[in-house]
KEROGU-197690 format. One record per residue (C-alpha): residue in one letter; x, y, z. Coordinates in steps of 0.25 Angstrom, whole numbers. Last residue first. Layout:
BEGIN
  residu     c1     c2     c3
       A      X      Y      Z
...
//
This chain:
BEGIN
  residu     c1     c2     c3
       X    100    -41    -51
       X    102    -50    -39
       X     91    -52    -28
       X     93    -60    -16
       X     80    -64    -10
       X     71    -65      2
       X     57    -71      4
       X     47    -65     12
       X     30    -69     16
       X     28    -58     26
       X     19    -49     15
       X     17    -36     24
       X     15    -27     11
       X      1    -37      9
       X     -1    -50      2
       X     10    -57      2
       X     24    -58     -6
       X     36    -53      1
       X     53    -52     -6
       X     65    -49      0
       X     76    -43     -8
       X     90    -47     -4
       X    100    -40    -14
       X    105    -37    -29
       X    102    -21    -33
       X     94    -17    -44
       X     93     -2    -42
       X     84      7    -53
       X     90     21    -53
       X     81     33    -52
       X     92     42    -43
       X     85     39    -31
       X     86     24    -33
       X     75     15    -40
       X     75      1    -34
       X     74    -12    -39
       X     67    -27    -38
       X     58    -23    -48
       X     70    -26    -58
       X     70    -40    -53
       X     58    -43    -60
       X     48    -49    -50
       X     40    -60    -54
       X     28    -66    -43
       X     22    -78    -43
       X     12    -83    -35
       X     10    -95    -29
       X     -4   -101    -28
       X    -11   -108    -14
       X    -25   -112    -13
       X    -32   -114      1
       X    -44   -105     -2
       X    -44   -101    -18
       X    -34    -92    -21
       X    -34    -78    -29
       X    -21    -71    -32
       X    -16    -58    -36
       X      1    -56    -37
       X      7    -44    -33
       X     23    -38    -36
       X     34    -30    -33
       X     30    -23    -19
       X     40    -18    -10
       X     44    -20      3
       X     52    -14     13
       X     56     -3      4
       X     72     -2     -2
       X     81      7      5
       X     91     11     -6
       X    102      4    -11
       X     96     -8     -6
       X     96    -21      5
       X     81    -28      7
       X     73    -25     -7
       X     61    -29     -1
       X     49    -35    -11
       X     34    -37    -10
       X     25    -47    -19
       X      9    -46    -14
       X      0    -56    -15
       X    -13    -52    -18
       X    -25    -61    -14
       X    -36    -66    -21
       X    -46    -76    -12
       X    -54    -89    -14
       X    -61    -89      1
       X    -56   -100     13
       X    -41    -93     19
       X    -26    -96     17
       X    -26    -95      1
       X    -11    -98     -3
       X     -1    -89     -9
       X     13    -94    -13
       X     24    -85    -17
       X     34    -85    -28
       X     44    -73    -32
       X     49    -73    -47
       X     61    -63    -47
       X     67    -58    -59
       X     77    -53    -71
       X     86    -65    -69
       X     78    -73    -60
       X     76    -75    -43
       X     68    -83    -37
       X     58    -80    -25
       X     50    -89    -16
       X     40    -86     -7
       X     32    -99     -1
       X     20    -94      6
       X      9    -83      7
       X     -4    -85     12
       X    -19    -79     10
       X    -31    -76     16
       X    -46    -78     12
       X    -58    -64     14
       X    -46    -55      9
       X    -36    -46     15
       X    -28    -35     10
       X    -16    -29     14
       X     -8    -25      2
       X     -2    -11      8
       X     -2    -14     22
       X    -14    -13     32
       X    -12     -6     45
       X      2      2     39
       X     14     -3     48
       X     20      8     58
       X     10      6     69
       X      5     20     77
       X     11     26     89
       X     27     26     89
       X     28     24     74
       X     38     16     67
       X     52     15     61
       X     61      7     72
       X     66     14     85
       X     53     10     93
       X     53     -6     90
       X     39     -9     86
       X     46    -11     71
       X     46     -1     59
       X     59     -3     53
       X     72      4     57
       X     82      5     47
       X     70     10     38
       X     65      2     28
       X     58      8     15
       X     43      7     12
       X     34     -1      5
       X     23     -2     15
       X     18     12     16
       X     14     21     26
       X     13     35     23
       X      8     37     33
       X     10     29     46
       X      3     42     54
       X    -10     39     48
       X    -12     25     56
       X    -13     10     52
       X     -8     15     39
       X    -15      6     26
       X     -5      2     16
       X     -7      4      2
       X    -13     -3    -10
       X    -20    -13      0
       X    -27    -27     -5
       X    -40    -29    -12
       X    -43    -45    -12
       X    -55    -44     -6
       X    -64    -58    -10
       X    -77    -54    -18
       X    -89    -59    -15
       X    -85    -60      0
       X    -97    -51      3
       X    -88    -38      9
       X    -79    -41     -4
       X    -92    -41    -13
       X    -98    -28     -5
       X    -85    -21     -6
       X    -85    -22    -21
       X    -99    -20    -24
       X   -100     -6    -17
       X    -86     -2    -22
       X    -90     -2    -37
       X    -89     11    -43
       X    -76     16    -35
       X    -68      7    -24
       X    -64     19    -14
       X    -55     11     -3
       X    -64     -2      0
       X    -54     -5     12
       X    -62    -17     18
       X    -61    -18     35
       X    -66    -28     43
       X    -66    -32     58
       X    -65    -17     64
       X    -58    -13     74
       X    -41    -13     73
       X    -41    -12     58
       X    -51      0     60
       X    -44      7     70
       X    -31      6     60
       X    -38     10     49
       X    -29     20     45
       X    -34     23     28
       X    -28     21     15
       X    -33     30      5
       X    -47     32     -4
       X    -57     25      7
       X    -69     16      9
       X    -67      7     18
       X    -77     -5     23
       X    -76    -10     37
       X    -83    -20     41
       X    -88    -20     57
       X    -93    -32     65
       X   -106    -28     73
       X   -102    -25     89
       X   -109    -12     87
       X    -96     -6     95
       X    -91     -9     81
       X   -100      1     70
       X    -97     12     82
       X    -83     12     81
       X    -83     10     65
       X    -93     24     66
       X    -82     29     73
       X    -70     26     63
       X    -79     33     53
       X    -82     44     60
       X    -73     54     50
       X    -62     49     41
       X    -57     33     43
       X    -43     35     46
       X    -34     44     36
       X    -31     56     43
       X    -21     65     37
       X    -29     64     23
       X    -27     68     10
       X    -38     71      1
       X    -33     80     -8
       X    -35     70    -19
       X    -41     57    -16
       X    -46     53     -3
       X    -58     58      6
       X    -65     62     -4
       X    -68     47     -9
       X    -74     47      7
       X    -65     40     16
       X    -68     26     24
       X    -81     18     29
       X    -91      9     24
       X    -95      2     37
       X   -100    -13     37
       X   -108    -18     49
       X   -110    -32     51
       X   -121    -40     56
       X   -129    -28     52
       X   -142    -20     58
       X   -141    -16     71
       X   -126    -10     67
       X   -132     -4     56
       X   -143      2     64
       X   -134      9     76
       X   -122     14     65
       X   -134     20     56
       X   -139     26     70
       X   -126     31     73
       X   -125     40     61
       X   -110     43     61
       X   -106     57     58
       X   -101     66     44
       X    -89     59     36
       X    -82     47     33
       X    -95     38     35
       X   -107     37     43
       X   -119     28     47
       X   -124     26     35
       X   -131     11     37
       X   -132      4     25
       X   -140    -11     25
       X   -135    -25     21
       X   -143    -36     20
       X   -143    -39      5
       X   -127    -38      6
       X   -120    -38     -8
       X   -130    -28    -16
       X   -131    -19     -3
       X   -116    -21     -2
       X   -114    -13    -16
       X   -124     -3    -14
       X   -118      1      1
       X   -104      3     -6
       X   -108     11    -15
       X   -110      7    -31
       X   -105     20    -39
       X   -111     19    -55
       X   -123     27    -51
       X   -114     39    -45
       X   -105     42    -58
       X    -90     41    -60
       X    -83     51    -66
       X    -74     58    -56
       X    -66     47    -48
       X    -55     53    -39
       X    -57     49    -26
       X    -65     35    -22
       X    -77     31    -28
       X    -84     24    -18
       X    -88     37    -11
       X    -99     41    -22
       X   -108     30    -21
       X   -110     33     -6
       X   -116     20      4
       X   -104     14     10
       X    -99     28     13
       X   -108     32     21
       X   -104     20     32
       X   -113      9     36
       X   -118     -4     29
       X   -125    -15     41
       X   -123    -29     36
       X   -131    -39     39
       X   -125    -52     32
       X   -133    -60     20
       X   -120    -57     10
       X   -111    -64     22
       X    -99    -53     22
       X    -84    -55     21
       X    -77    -52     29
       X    -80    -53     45
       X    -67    -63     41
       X    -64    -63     57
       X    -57    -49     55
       X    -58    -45     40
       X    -48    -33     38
       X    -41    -24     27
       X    -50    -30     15
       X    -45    -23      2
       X    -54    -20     -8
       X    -48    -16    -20
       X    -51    -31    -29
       X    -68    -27    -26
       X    -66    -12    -31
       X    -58    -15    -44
       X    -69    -28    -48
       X    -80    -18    -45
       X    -73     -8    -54
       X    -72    -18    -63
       X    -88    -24    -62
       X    -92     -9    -64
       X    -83    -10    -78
       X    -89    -20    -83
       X   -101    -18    -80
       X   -102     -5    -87
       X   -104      7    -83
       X   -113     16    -88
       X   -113     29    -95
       X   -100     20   -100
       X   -100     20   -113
       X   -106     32   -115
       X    -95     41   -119
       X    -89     31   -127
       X   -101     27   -137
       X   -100     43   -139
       X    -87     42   -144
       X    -75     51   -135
       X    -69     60   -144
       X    -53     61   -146
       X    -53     49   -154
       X    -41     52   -165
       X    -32     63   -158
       X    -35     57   -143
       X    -29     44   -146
       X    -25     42   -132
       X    -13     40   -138
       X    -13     52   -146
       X    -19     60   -133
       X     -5     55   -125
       X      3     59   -137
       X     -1     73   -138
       X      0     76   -123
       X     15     70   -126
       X     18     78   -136
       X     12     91   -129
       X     22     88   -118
       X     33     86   -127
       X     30     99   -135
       X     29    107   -123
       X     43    103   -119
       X     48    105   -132
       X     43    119   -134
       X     51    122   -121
       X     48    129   -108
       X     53    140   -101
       X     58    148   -113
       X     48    159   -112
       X     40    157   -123
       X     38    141   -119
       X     34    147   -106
       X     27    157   -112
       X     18    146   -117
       X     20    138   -106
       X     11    146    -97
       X     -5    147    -99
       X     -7    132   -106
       X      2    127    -97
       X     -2    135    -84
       X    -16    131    -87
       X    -19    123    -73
       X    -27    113    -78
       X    -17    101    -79
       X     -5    103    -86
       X      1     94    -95
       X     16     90   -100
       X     22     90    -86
       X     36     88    -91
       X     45     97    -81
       X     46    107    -91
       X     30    109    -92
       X     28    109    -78
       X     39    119    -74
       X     35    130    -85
       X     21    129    -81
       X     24    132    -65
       X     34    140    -68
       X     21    146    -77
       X     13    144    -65
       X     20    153    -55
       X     33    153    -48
       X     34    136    -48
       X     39    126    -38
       X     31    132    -25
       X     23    120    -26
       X     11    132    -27
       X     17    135    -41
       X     18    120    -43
       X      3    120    -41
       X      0    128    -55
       X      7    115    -61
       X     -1    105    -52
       X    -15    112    -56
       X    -22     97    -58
       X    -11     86    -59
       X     -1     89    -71
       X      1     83    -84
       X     11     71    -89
       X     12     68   -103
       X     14     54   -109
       X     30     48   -116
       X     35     43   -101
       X     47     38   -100
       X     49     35    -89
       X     63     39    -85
       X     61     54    -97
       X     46     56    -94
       X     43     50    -80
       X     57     53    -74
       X     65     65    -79
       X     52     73    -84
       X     40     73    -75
       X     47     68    -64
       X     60     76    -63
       X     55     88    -71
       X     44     91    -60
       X     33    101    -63
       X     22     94    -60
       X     30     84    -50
       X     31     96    -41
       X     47     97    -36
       X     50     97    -24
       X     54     82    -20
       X     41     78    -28
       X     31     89    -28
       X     17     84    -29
       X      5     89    -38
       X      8     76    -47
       X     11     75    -62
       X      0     66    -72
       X      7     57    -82
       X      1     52    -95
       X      2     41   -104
       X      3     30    -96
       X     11     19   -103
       X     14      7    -93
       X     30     14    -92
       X     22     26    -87
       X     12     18    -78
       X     24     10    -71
       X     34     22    -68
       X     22     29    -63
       X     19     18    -54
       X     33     18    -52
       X     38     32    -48
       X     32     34    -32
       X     39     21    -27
       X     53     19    -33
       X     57     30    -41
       X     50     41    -31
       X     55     33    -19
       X     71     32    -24
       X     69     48    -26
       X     65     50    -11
       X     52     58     -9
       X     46     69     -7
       X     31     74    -10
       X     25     86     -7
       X     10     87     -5
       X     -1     86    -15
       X    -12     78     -6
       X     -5     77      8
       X     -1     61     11
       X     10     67     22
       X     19     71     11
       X     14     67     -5
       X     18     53     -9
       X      7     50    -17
       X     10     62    -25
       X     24     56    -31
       X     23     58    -44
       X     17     57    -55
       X      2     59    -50
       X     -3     51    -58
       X     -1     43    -69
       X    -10     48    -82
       X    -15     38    -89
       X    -22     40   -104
       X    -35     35   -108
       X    -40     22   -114
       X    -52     14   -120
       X    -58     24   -128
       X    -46     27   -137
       X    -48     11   -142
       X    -41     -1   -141
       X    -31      6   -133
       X    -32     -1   -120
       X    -20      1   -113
       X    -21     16   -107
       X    -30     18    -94
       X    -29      1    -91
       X    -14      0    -93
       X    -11     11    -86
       X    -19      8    -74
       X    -12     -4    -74
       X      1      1    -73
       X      0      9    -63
       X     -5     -1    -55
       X      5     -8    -57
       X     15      2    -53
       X      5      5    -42
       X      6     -8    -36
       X     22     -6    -37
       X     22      5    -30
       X     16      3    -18
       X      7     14    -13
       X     -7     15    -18
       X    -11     13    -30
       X    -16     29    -33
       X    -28     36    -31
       X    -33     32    -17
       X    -18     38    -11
       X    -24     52    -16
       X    -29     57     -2
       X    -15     56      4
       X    -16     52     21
       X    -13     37     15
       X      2     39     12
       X      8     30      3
       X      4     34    -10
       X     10     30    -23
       X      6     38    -33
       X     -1     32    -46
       X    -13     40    -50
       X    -17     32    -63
       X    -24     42    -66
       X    -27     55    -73
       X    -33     47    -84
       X    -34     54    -98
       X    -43     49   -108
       X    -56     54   -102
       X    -67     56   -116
       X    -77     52   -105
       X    -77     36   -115
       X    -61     39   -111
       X    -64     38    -94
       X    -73     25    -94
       X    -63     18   -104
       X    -51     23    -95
       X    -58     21    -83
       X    -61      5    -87
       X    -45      5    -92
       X    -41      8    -78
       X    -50     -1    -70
       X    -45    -14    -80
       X    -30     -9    -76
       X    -32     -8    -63
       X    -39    -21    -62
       X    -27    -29    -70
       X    -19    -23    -62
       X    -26    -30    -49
       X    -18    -26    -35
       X    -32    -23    -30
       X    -26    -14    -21
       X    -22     -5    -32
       X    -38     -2    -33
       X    -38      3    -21
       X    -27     13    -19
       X    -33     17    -35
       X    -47     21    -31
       X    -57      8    -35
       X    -66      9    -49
       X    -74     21    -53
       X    -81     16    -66
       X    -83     30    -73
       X    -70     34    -72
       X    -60     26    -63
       X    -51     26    -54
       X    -43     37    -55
       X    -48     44    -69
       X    -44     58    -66
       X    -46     65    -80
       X    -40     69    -92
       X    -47     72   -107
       X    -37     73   -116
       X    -39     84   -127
       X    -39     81   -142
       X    -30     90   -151
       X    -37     96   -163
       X    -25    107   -168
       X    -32    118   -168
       X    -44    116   -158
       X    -58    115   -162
       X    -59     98   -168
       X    -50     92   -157
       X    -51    102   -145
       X    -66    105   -147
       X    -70     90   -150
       X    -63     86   -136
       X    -69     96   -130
       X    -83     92   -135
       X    -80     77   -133
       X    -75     79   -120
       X    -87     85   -115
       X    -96     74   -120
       X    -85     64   -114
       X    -87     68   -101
       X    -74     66    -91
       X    -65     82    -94
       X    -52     83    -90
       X    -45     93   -100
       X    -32     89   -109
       X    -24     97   -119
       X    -31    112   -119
       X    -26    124   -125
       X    -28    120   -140
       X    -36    131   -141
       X    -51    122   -144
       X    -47    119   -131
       X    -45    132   -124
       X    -57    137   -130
       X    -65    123   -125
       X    -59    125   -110
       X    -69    118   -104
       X    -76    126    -96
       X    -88    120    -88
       X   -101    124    -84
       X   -106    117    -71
       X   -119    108    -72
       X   -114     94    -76
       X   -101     95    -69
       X   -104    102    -58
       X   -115     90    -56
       X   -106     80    -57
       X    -95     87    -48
       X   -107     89    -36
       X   -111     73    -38
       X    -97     70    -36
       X    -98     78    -23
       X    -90     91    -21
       X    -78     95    -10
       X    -77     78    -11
       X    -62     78    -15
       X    -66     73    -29
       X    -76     81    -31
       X    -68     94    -30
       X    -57     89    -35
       X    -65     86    -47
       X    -68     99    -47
       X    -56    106    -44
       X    -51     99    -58
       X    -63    106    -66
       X    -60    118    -62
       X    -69    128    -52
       X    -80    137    -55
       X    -93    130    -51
       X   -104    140    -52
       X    -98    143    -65
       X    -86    137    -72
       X    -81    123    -70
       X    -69    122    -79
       X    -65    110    -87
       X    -50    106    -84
       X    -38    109    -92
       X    -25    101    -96
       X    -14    110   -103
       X     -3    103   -111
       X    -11    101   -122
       X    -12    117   -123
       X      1    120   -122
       X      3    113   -135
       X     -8    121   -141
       X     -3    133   -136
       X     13    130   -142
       X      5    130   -156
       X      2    114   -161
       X      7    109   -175
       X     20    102   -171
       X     12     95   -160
       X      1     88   -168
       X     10     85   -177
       X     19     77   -167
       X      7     71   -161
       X      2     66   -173
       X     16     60   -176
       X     16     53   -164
       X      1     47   -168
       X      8     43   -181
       X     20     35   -174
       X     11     28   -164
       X     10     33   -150
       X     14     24   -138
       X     10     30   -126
       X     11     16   -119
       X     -1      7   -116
//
């Protein structure tokens, strides 16, 4: 739902800031973080970082947390000096929230923020998975379940979607986000909207987005964490733009600036894209803050003297917020004095921080109820079958030689792999308030499935391979199935990675699990795409299980028991070696396509197709595609396509719409996506699907930001994956 405020509430937030002092203004601009203090002197932001890049345990930051003396910044607070704090326990809210309302001047309640990625409480699949369900109506329903788990804490504010397109692997932060097509992330952008901010039939039902990380980041050089980004002007409109594009016109309320520099310039402190286009093109009436310490960092960028350039530069560009640094609350003040800032320019900010905590109806229900607060100390059914639901529609069956797949429920099965047994490692990075107990493991969830199943270590993606657990598994299963991939550690932020096959001994203990001459299933566990090309070439079935949250261990046993059919397809494509990145299947033609001829655009060593294309995803049937047709309206295009169950199991499949714009201004990609339909078909049965594709989708933004409609030959794909060969060729007028 759009910021839409009514006309009293407007007039609220005018009063509000007619009466405030240029100290209280600057102090909603400034975002803090609670302070460990003591035996563990570090801020709260490092902390989490800490956890979440495995330098400390979950279990470490819990106990930090209820043991470490914290500073809260209550003086500054009850100053007016202080806008917004991340902070997830609603008793500790409360008490901040009472001393900012009842203790300060002018009573202004605080928004809480956190990072909310995939779930709070109920931890449901990381986002390159979940986008592989290709379910809107799942995102959405995941969202709003976060969004009612993360208010009863007293969290209003989500630091999520996170909405870069990512086409390079080696980045760690590629599990946050949809993947690489934007058009899948459009919708999913909009999805996740819907489900933080739509349901306003009471303040404890929603919370305010924030689309992250505007803009760019995903396509950091060489896949390296907060490196520099460049890119064309035609590529930032048309690719790296529209999931934003897509959330703001859906109604997010708030925008988070990314670490990167786009073409030179840092996005925090970058006019052009705080101002010209998200503000004044899009429109958008929220408030934008920084990520973690990015305005100290553009003194580091090299953009900024010292932090008040820093400051100074921020605030002009449009970034309304800082997070955690101080410079706001420490700086513009002589800023302001010293002409290098307007009043006007705080003032719009400050409106629009004002706005945001109107609408979130901060100023009448600024407490969290104690029947809130404990609604969910356990978690409810129905939120546990969601996140089951999420995990079973994300899993993507990459192989299934001789239909090895699925499993007879009375069938010996030998378990290996430390992963399949950890709680911990099925929540994938980014996830900071779920609880141990609520965690089902692999191991649990086949154990209920498999009544002759037993677990065998063996190894995992680090430490040595224990080649008695390999010696009794394989003495003991018909079938052996290793749990094997990346710890949550191993992906995420900071977590790039310039190898990106399986880590450690892993690929050895495969080697040994096959000379036992038992079949081998391969269960993945992982943040990012990874090279399995040895593993294609080897093993008879593999299942990318990515990071599934809560509910992974009944997921993957139901797919591995047939009782649920896969139907989980890819969100990005997988290399078949490290040196194809980035490696994505939308992208332009050159005058010399790839080929096996040597002067065309390939690679001497290694193959220039991706191992698994973005869709790919098989199930336990097949499917066919026949009879495209496509005619042509006034505003629209309606495309037909016919879809018939080859196989002997009741199956949903995905069928995917691609299109080609084949002579243009500006080199087009070989294929986009415009469109996906989900259907489930009974053995034998045939449906056609439909597909309505406005003609204005059929465009292009130039450099200059100009949308180009231009008559021609556009060809047109519909299948289930990016190598969709079913065709059909039209002329297009507009």
């Amino acid at each position: 739902m759009r910021l839409q405020l009514t006309e009293d509430q407007k007039e609220r937030v005018g009063d509000l800031l007619k009466a405030m002092t240029l100290k209280e203004k600057i102090g909603q601009m400034n975002q803090v973080s609670p302070s460990i203090v003591g035996g563990f002197d570090v801020p709260f932001e490092e902390l989490i970082e800490m956890m979440t890049d495995g330098r400390i345990s979950h279990e470490k930051f819990e106990e930090i947390m209820k043991t470490a003396k914290q500073d809260f910044h209550e003086d500054q607070i009850r100053d007016g000096k202080v806008g917004s704090l991340m902070v997830q326990d609603a008793k500790e809210v409360n008490r901040l929230q009472k001393i900012a309302v009842e203790e300060s001047r002018l009573g202004i309640p605080l928004i809480f923020g956190l990072d909310v990625i995939h779930g709070f409480r109920t931890v449901y699949p990381i986002a390159i998975a979940e986008a592989g369900s290709f379910d809107p109506d799942l995102m959405e329903k995941t969202a709003a379940m976060a969004a009612r788990e993360s208010r009863s804490a007293g969290v209003a504010w989500h630091f999520a979607p996170m909405l870069d397109i990512a086409r390079d692997a080696r980045w760690g932060r590629v599990s946050e986000g949809p993947g690489l097509d934007p058009y899948l992330a459009s919708v999913f952008a909009r999805a996740k909207v819907r489900g933080l901010q739509n349901d306003r039939s009471s303040t404890e039902h929603y919370v305010a987005a924030c689309l992250k990380h505007y803009i760019g980041y995903g396509a950091c050089e060489s896949g390296r964490d907060y490196n520099t980004v460049s890119m064309a002007m035609h590529l930032f409109y048309n690719t790296y733009l529209r999931p934003f594009a897509a959330a703001v016109e859906e109604g997010a309320a708030t925008v988070m600036a990314s670490f990167n520099d786009l073409n030179g310039v840092p996005c925090t402190v970058n006019p052009f894209t705080l101002r010209t286009i998200l503000k004044d093109s899009l429109g958008f009436p929220g408030f934008v803050v920084s990520d973690a310490n990015a305005v100290r960092e553009c003194v580091i960028h090299g953009i900024a003297k010292d932090e008040i350039d820093a400051g100074i530069q921020a605030v002009n560009a449009g970034l309304d917020m800082d997070m955690g640094t101080g410079i706001y609350s420490g700086h513009l003040a002589q800023a302001l004095a010293d002409g290098k800032i307007s009043e006007e320019t705080i003032d719009e900010a400050v409106r629009r921080i004002l706005s945001v905590k109107m609408w979130l109806g901060l100023f009448d229900h600024p407490y969290v109820s104690s029947e809130c607060a404990r609604r969910y100390d356990t978690l409810p059914e129905d939120h546990l079958a969601l996140a089951r639901r999420a995990a079973e529609e994300s899993i993507v069956l990459l192989k299934n030689e001789g239909s090895l797949l699925p499993l007879a429920r009375d069938q010996k099965i030998s378990l290996v792999g430390t992963l399949a047994a950890s709680r911990e490692e099925i929540i994938g990075a980014w996830a900071m308030s779920w609880r141990k107990e609520d965690c089902v493991s692999i191991r649990e969830g086949m154990e209920q499935e498999f009544p002759n199943l037993r677990y065998f270590p063996c190894g995992g993606p680090e430490g040595e391979i224990c080649k008695a657990d390999v010696d009794q598994a394989a003495s003991y299963g018909d079938v052996l199935v290793a749990v094997l991939g990346e710890t949550d550690a191993m992906s995420g932020e900071a977590s790039s990675r310039g190898d990106i096959t399986l880590p450690g001994k892993q690929r050895d203990l495969l080697q040994m699990l096959l000379k036992t001459g038992k079949p081998v299933v391969l269960i993945l566990m992982n943040g990012r795409p990874l090279v399995l090309d040895w593993e294609d070439a080897h093993l008879p079935a593999i299942v990318e299980g990515w990071h599934l949250g809560v509910q992974m261990g009944p997921a993957i046993a139901r797919v591995l028991s047939g009782a649920v059919m896969p139907q989980g397809k890819l969100s990005a494509d997988f290399p078949a070696a490290v040196g194809q990145c980035p490696i994505y299947y939308n992208h332009p033609n050159t005058g010399r396509p790839g080929s096996r001829s040597k002067f065309t655009s390939r690679y001497l060593d290694i193959p220039f197709k991706p191992l698994y294309p973005f869709g790919f995803g098989l199930t336990y049937t097949s499917f066919a595609y026949s009879k495209l047709e496509i005619s042509e309206g006034e505003k629209q295009l309606q495309i037909r396509a016919e879809v018939r169950n080859t196989g002997d199991r009741r199956g949903t499949e995905t069928a995917l719409l691609f299109m080609q714009d084949v002579t243009a201004s500006l080199v087009r990609p070989v294929r986009e996506l415009k469109g996906f339909r989900k259907i489930t078909l009974d053995p034998g049965e045939s449906r056609t699907i439909s597909f309505r594709l406005p003609k204005k989708e059929l465009g292009f933004y130039d450099n200059d930001g100009h949308l180009r409609l231009e008559d021609g030959a556009f060809r047109f794909f519909v299948g289930g994956s990016s190598e969709a060969d079913l065709s059909e060729e039209a002329e297009i007028t507009f």
